[in-house]
PAFI-599230 format. One record per residue: residue in one letter; x, y, z of N, C-alpha, C in turn. Coordinates in steps of 0.2 Angstrom, whole numbers, plus 5000, padded with zeros to 4 digits. Example, Ala and Ser with C-alpha at 12.3 -4.5 7.8 and 13.67 -1.06 7.14 Angstrom:
pt r = a, nX = 5066, nY = 4972, nZ = 5039, caX = 5062, caY = 4978, caZ = 5039, cX = 5066, cY = 4984, cZ = 5039
pt r = s, nX = 5064, nY = 4989, nZ = 5035, caX = 5068, caY = 4995, caZ = 5036, cX = 5064, cY = 5000, cZ = 5039
This chain:
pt r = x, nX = 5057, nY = 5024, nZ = 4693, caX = 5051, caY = 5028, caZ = 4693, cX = 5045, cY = 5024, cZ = 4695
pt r = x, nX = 5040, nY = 5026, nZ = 4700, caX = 5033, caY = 5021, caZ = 4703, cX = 5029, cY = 5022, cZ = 4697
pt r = x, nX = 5026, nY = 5016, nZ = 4698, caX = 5021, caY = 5014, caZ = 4692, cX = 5016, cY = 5016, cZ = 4695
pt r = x, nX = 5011, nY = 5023, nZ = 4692, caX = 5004, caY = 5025, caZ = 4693, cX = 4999, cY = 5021, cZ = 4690
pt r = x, nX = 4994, nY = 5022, nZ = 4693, caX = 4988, caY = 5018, caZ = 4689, cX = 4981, cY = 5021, cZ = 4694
pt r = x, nX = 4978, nY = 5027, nZ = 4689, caX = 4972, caY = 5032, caZ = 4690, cX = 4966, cY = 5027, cZ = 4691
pt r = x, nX = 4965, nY = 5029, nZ = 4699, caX = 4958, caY = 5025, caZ = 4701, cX = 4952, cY = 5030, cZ = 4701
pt r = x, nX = 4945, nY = 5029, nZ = 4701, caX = 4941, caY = 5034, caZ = 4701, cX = 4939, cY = 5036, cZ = 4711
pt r = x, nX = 4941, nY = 5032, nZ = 4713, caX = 4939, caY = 5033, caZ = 4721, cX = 4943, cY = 5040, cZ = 4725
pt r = x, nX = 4940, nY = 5043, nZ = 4730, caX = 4944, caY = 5049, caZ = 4732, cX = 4950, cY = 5047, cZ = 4736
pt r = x, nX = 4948, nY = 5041, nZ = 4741, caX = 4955, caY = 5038, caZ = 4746, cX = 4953, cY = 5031, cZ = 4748
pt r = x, nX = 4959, nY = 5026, nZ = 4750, caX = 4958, caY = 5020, caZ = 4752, cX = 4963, cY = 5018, cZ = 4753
pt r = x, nX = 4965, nY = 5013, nZ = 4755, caX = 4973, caY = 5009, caZ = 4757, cX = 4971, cY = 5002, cZ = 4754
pt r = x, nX = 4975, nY = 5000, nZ = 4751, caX = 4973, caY = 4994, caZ = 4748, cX = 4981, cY = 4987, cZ = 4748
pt r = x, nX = 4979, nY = 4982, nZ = 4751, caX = 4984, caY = 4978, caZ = 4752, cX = 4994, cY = 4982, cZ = 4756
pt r = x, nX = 4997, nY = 4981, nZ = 4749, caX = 5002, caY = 4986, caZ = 4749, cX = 5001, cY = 4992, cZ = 4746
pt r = x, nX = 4999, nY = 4997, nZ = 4743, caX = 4996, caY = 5001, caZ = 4739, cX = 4992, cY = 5007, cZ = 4743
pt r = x, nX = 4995, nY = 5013, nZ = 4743, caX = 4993, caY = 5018, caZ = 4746, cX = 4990, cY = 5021, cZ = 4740
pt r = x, nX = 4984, nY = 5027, nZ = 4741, caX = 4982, caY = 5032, caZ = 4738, cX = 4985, cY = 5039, cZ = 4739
pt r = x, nX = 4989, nY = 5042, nZ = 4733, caX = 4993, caY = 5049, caZ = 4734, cX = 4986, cY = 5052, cZ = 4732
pt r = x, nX = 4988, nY = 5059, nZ = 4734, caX = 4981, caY = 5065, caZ = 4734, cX = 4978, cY = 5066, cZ = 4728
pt r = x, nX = 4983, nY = 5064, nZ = 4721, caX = 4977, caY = 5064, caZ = 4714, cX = 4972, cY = 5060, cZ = 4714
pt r = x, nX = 4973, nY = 5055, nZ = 4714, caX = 4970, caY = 5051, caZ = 4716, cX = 4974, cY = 5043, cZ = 4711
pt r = x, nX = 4982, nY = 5044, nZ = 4712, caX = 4982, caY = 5039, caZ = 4708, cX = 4988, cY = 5033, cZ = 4714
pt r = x, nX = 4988, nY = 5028, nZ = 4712, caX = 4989, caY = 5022, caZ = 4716, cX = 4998, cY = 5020, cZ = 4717
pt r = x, nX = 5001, nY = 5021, nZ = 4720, caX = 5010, caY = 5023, caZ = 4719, cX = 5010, cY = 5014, cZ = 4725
pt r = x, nX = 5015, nY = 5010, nZ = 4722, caX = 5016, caY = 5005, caZ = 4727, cX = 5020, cY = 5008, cZ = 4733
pt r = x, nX = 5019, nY = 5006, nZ = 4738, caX = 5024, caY = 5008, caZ = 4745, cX = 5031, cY = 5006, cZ = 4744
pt r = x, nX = 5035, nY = 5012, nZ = 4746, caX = 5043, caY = 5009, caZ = 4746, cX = 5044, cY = 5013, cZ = 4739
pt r = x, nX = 5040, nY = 5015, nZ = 4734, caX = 5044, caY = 5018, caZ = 4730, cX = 5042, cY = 5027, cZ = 4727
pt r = x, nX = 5037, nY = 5027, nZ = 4732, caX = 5036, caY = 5034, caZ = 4731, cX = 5042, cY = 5039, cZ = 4735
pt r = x, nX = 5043, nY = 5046, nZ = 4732, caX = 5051, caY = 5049, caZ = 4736, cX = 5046, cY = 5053, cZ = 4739
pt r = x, nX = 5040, nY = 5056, nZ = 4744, caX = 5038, caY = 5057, caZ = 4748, cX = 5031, cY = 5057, cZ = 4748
pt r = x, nX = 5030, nY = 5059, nZ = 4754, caX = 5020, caY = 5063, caZ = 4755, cX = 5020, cY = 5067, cZ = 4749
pt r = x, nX = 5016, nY = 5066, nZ = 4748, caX = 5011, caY = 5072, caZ = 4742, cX = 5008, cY = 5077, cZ = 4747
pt r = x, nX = 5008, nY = 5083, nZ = 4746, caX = 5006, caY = 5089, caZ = 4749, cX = 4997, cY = 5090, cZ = 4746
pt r = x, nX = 4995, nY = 5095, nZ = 4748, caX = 4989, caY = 5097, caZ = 4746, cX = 4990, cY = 5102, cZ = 4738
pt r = x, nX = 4996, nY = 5105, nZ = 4737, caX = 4996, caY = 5107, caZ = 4733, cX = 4999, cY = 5103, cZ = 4725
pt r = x, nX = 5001, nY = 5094, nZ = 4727, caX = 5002, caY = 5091, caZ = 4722, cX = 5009, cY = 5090, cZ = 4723
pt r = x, nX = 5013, nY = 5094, nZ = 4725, caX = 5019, caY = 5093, caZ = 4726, cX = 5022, cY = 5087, cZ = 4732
pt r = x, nX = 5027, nY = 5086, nZ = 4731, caX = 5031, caY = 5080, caZ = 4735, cX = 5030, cY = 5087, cZ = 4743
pt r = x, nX = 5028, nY = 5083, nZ = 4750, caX = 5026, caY = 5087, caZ = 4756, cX = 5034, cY = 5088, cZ = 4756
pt r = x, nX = 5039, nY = 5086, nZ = 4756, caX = 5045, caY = 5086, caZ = 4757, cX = 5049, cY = 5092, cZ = 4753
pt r = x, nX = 5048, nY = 5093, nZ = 4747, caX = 5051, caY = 5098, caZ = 4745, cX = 5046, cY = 5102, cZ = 4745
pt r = x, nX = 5041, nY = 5103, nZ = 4747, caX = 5037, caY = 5111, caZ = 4746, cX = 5042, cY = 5112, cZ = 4752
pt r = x, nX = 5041, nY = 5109, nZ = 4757, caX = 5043, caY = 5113, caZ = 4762, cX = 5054, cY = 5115, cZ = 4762
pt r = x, nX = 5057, nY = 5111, nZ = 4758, caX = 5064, caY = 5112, caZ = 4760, cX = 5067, cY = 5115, cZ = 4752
pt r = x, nX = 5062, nY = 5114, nZ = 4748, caX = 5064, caY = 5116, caZ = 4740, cX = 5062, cY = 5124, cZ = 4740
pt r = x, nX = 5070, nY = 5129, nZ = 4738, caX = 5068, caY = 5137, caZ = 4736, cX = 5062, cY = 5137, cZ = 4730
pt r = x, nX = 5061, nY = 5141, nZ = 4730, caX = 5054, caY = 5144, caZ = 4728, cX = 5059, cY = 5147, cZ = 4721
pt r = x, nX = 5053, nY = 5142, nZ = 4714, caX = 5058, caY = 5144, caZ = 4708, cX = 5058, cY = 5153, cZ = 4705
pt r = x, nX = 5064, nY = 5156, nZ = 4703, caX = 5065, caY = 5163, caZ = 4701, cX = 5058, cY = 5164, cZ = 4697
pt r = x, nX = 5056, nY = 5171, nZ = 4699, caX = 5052, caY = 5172, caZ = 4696, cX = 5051, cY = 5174, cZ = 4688
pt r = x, nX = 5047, nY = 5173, nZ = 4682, caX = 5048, caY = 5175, caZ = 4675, cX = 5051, cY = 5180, cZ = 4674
pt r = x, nX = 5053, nY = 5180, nZ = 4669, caX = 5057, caY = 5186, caZ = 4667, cX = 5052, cY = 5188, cZ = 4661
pt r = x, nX = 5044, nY = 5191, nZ = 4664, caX = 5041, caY = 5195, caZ = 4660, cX = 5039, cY = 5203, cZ = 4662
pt r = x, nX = 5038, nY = 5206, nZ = 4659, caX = 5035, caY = 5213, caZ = 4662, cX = 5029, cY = 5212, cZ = 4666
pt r = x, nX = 5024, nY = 5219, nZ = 4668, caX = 5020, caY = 5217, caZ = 4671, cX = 5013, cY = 5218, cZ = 4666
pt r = x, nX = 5008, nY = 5213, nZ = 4669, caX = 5002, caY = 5214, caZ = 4663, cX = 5001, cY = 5222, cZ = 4663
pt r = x, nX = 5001, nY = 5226, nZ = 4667, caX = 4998, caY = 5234, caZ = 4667, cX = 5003, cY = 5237, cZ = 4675
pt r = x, nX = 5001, nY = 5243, nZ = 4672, caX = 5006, caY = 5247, caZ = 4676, cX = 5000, cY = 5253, cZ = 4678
pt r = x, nX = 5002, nY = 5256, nZ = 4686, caX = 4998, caY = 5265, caZ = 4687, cX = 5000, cY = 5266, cZ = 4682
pt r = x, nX = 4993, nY = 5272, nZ = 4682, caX = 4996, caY = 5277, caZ = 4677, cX = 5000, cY = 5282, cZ = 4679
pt r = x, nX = 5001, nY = 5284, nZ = 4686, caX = 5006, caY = 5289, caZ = 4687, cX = 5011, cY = 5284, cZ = 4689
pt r = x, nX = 5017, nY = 5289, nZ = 4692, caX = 5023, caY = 5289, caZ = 4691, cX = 5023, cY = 5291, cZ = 4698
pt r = x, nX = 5031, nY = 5285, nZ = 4700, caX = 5034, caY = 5290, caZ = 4708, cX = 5041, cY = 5290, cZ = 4708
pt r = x, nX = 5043, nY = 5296, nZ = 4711, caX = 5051, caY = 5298, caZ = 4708, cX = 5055, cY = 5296, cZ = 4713
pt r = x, nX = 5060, nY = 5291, nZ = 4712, caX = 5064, caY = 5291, caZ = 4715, cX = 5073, cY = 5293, cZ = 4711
pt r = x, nX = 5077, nY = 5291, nZ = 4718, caX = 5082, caY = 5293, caZ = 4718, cX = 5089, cY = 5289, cZ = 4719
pt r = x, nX = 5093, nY = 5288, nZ = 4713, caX = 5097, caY = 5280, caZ = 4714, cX = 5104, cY = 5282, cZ = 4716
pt r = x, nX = 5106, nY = 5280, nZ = 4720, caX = 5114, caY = 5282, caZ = 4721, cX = 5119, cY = 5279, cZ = 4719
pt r = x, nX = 5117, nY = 5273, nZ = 4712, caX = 5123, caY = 5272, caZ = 4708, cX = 5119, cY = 5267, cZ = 4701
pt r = x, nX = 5121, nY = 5267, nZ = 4695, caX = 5119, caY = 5264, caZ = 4691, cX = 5114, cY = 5259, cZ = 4692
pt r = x, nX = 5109, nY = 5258, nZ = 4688, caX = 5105, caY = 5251, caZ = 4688, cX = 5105, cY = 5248, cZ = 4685
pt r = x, nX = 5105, nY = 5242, nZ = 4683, caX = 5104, caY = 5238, caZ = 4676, cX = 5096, cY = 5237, cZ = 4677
pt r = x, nX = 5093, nY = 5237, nZ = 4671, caX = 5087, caY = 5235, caZ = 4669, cX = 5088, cY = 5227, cZ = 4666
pt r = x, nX = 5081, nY = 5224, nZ = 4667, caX = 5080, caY = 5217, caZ = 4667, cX = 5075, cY = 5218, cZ = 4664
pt r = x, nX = 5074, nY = 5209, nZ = 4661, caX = 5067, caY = 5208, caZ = 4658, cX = 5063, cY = 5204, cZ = 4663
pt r = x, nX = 5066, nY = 5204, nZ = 4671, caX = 5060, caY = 5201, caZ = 4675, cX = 5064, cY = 5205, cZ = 4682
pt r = x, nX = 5062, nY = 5201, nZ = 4686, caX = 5063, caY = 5204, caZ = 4693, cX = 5069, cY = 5199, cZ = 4697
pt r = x, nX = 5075, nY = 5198, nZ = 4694, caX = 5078, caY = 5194, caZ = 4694, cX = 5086, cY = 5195, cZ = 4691
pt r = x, nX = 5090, nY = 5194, nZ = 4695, caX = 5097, caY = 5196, caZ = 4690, cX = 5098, cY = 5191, cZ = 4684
pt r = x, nX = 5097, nY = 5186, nZ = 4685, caX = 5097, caY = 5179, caZ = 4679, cX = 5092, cY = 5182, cZ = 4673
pt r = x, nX = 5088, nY = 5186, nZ = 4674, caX = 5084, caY = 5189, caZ = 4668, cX = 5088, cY = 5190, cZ = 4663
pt r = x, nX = 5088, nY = 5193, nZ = 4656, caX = 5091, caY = 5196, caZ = 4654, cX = 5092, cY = 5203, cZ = 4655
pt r = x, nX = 5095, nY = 5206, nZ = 4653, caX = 5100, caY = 5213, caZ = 4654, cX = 5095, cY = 5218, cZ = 4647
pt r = x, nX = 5092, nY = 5222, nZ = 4650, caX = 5086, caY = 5228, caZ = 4643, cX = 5090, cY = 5235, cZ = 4643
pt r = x, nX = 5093, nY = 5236, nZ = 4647, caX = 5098, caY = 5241, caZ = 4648, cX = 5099, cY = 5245, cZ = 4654
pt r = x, nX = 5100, nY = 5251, nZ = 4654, caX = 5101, caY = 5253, caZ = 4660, cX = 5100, cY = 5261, cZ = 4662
pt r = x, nX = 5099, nY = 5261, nZ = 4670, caX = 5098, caY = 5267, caZ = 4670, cX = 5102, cY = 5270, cZ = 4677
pt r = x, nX = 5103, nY = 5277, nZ = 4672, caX = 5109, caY = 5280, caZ = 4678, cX = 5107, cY = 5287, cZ = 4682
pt r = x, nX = 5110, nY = 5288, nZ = 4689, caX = 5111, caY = 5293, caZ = 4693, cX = 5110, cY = 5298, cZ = 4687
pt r = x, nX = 5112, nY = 5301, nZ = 4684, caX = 5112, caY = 5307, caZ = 4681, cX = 5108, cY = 5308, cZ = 4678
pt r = x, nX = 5104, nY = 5305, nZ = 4678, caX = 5095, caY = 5308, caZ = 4674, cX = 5089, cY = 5307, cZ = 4681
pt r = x, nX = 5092, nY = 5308, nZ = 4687, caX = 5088, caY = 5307, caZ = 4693, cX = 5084, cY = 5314, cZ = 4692
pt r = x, nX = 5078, nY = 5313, nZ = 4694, caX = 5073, caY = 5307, caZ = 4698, cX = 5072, cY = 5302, cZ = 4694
pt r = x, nX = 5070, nY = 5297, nZ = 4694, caX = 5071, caY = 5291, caZ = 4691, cX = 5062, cY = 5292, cZ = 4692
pt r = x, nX = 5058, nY = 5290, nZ = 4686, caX = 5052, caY = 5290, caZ = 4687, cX = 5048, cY = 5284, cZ = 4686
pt r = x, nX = 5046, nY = 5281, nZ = 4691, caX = 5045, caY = 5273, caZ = 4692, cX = 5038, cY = 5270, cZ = 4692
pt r = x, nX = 5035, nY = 5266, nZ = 4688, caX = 5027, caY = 5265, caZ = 4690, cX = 5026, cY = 5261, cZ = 4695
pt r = x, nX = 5030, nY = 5256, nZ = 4696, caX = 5028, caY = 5251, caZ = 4704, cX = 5032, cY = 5246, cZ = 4703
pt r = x, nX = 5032, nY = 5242, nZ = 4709, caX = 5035, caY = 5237, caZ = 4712, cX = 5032, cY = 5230, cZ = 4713
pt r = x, nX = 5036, nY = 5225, nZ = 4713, caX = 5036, caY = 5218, caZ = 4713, cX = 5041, cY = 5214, cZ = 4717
pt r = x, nX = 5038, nY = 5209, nZ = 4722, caX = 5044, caY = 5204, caZ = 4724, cX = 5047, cY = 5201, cZ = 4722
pt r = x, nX = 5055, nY = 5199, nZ = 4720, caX = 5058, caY = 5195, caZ = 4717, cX = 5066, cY = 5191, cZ = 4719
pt r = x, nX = 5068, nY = 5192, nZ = 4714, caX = 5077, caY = 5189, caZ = 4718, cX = 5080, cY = 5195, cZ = 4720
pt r = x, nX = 5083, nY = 5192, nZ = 4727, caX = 5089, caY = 5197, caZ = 4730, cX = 5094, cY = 5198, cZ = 4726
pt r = x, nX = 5096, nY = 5205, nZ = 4728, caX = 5102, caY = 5209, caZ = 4725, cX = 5107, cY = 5212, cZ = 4735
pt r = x, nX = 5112, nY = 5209, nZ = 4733, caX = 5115, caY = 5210, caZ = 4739, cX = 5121, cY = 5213, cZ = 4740
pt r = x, nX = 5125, nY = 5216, nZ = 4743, caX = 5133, caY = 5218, caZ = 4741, cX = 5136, cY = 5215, cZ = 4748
pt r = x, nX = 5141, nY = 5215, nZ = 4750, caX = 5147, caY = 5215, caZ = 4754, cX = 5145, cY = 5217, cZ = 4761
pt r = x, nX = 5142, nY = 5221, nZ = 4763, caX = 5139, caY = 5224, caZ = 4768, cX = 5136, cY = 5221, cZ = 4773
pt r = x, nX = 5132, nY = 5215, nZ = 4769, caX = 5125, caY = 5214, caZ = 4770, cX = 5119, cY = 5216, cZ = 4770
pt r = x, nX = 5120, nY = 5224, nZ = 4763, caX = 5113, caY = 5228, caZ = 4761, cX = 5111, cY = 5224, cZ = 4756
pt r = x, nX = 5102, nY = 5224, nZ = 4756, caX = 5098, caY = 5219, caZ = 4752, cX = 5094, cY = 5221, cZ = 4750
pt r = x, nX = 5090, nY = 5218, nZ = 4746, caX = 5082, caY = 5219, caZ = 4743, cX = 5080, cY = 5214, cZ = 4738
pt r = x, nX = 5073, nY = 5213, nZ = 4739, caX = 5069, caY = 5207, caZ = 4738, cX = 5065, cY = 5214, cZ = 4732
pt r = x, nX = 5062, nY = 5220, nZ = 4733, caX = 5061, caY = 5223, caZ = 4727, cX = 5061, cY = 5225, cZ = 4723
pt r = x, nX = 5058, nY = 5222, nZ = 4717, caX = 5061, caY = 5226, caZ = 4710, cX = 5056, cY = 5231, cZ = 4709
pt r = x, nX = 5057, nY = 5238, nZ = 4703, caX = 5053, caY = 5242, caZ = 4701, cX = 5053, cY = 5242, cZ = 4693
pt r = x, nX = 5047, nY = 5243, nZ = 4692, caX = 5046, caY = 5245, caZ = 4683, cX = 5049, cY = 5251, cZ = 4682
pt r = x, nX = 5049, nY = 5251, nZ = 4676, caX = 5053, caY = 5259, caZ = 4676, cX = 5054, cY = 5259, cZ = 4667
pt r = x, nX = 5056, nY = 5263, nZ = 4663, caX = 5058, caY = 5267, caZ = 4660, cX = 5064, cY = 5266, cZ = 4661
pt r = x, nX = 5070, nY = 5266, nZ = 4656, caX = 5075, caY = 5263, caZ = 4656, cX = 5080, cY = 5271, cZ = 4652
pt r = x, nX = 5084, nY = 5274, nZ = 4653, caX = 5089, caY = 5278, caZ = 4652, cX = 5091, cY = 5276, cZ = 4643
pt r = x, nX = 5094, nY = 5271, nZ = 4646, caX = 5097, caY = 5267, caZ = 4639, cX = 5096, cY = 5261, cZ = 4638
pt r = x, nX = 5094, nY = 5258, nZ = 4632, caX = 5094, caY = 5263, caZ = 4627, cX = 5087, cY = 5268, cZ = 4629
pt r = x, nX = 5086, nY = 5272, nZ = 4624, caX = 5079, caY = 5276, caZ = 4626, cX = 5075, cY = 5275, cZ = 4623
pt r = x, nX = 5071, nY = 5273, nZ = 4627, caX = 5061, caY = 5271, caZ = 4626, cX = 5059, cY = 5262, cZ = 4628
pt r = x, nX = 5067, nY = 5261, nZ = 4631, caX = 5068, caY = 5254, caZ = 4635, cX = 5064, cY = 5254, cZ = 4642
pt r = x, nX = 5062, nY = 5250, nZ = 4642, caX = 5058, caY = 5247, caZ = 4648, cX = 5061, cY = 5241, cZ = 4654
pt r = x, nX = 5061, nY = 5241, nZ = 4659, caX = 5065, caY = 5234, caZ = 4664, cX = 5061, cY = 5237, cZ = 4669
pt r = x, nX = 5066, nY = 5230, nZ = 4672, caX = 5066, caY = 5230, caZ = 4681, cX = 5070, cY = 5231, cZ = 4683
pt r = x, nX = 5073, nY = 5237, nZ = 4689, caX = 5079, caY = 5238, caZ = 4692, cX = 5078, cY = 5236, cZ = 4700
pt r = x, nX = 5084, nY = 5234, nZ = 4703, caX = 5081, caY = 5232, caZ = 4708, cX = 5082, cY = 5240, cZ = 4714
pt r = x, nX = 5078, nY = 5240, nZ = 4720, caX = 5077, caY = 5244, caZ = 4723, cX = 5081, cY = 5244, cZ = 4727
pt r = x, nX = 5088, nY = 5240, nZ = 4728, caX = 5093, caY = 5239, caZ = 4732, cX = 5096, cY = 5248, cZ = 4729
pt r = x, nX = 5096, nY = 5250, nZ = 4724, caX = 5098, caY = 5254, caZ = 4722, cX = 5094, cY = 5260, cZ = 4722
pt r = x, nX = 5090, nY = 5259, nZ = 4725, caX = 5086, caY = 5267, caZ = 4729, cX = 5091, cY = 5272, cZ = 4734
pt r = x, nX = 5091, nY = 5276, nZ = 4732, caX = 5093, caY = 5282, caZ = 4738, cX = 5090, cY = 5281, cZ = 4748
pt r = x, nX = 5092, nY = 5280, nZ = 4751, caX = 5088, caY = 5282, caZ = 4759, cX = 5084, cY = 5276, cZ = 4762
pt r = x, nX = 5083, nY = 5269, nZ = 4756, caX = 5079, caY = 5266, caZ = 4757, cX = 5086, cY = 5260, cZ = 4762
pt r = x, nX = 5080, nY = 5255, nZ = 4766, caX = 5082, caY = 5250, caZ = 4771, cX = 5083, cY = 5244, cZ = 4768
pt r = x, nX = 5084, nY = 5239, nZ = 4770, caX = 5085, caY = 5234, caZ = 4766, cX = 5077, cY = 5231, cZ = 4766
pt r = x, nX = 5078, nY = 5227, nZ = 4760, caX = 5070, caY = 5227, caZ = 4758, cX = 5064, cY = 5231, cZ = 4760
pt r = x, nX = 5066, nY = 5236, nZ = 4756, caX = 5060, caY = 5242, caZ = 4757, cX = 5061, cY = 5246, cZ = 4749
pt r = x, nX = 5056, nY = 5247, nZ = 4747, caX = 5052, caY = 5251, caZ = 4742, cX = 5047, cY = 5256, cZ = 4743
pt r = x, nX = 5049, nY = 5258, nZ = 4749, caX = 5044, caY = 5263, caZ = 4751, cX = 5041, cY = 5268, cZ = 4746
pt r = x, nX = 5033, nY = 5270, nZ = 4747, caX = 5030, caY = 5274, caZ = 4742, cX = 5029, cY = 5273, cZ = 4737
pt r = x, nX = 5031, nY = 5266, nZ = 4733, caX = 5028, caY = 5264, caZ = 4727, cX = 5024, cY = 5259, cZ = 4726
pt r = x, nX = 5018, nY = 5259, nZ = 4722, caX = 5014, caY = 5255, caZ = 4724, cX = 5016, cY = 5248, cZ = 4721
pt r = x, nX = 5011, nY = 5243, nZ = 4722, caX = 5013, caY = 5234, caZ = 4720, cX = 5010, cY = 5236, cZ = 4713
pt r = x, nX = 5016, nY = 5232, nZ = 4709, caX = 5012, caY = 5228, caZ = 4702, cX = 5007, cY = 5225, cZ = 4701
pt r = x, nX = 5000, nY = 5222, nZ = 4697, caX = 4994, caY = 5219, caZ = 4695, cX = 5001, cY = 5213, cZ = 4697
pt r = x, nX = 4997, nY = 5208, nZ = 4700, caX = 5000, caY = 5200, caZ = 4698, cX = 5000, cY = 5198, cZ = 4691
């Protein structure tokens, strides 16, 4: 691990001694990349996936509702994420499914090659008064990644 040592100055090069962008001092030869502008190693922002998103609800939801139609069970989540925990689930037989919005998150994909990067909030079947994320792959008529007609979740 390089030995840091916090200088007050913005930038400089000094002997063997580079300045990374906090502003702290890394001997040459032992830092693992450039420093990006956002702190990160330049190297893995660009070649490192992008960590799952929390597995928390949204801070606020519309207040209306948009009905969709699922053509085979959903499981609900406590994020937008299969790795999330499992909150319960909801089924084709209580369609239209009445959903407050949507959110980008992890892919849900089958055999096919059908996909979706969108999740929806929603009211959950089971148990009832359960709340999750199901993902939209499981929408009726929709494309792959598409949630068409409902709107985005508050970040």
């Amino acid at each position: 691990m390089a030995m840091r040592v916090f200088v007050p100055i913005a930038s400089f090069v000094l002997g063997g001694f580079g300045l990374a962008a906090c502003g702290s001092v890394t001997p040459k030869g032992e830092d693992a990349g450039t420093v990006g502008v956002d702190g990160r190693s330049a190297d893995s922002a660009v070649d490192s996936p992008v960590p799952p998103p929390p597995c928390v609800p949204p801070p606020s939801h519309p207040l209306t509702t948009t009905d969709i139609t699922l053509f085979a069970d959903a499981d609900g989540h406590t994020g937008t994420d299969n790795t999330c925990p499992k909150t319960g689930v909801s089924f084709t037989s209580s369609n239209p499914q009445h959903v407050w919005c949507r959110r980008l998150g992890g892919e849900v994909r089958d055999s096919a090659n059908n996909y979706n990067h969108w999740w929806i909030w929603t009211e959950l079947d089971q148990p009832v008064g359960a709340v999750g994320w199901i993902s939209a792959y499981y929408i009726e008529g929709q494309g792959n990644d598409q949630a068409n007609g409902i709107p985005e979740c508050p970040p």
